[in-house]
C-alpha positions in Angstrom: 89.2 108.0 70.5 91.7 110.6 72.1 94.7 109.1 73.8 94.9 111.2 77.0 98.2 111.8 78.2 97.6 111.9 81.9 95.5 108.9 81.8 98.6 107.2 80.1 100.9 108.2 83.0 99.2 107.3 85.1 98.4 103.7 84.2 101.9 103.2 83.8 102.4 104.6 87.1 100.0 102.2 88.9 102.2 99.5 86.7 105.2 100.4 87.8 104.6 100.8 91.2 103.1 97.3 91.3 105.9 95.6 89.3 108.4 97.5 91.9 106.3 96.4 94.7 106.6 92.2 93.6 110.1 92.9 92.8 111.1 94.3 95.6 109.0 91.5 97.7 111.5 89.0 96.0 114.6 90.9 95.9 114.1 91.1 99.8 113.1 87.6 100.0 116.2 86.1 98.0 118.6 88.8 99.8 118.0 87.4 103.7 116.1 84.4 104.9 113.1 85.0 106.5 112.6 83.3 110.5 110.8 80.2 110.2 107.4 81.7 111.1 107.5 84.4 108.7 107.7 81.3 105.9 104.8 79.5 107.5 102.7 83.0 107.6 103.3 83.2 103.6 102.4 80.2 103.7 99.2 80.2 104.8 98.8 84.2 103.5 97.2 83.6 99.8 94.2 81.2 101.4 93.2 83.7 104.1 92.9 86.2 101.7 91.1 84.4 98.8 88.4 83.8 101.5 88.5 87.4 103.2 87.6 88.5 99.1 85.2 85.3 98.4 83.1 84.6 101.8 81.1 87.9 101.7 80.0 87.4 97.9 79.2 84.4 98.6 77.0 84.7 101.8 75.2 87.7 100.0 73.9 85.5 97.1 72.1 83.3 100.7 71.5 79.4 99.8 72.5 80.2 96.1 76.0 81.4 97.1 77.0 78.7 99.3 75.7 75.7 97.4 77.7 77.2 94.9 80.7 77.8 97.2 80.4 74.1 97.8 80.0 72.4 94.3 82.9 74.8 93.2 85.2 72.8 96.4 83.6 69.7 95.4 84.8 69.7 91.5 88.3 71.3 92.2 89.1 68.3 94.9 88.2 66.1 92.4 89.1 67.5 89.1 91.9 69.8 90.1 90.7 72.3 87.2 89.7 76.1 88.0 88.2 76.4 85.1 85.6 73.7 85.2 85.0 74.4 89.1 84.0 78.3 88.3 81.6 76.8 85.6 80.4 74.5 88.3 80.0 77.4 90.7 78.0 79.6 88.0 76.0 77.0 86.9 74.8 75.8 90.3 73.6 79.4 90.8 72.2 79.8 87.7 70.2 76.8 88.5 68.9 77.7 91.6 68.3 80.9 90.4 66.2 79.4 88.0 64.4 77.1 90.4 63.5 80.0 92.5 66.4 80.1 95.2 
């Protein structure tokens, strides 16, 4: 295996442009104070877009995806462990993928 200079660079320029962009979101952030709906929009930001990515995976797997979708909400709520709510989200496809769904 052949280390490849220009692939190196740039990996560490795609990390160093994300560290600087995270950084600089919290430099910014501790340097002024936001108005008060700019802290309620960040908020509210993460949720909207772990949907925007989940909901169209989801509703292309049909029945499968949003039983799934559901027993993953289900065990979180009550658990409060991502780990064991993605294994109840895989399994509950897996099972209805089994069962003919």
């Amino acid at each position: 295996m052949m280390l490849r200079s220009d692939v190196l660079l740039a990996i560490l320029g795609m990390a160093a442009v994300t560290y600087l962009c995270r950084a600089g979101g919290y430099a910014a952030l501790r340097a002024m104070r936001p108005p008060p709906f700019v802290e309620r929009l960040l908020q509210y930001l993460p949720g909207c877009l772990f949907v925007a990515y989940v909901v169209p995976g989801v509703a292309q797997l049909g029945l499968a995806g949003w039983a799934a979708a559901v027993a993953c909400v289900l065990v979180q709520a009550r658990t409060r462990n991502y780990a064991l709510s993605a294994v109840a989200g895989v399994g509950t496809v897996w099972l209805l993928r089994l069962a003919g769904q």
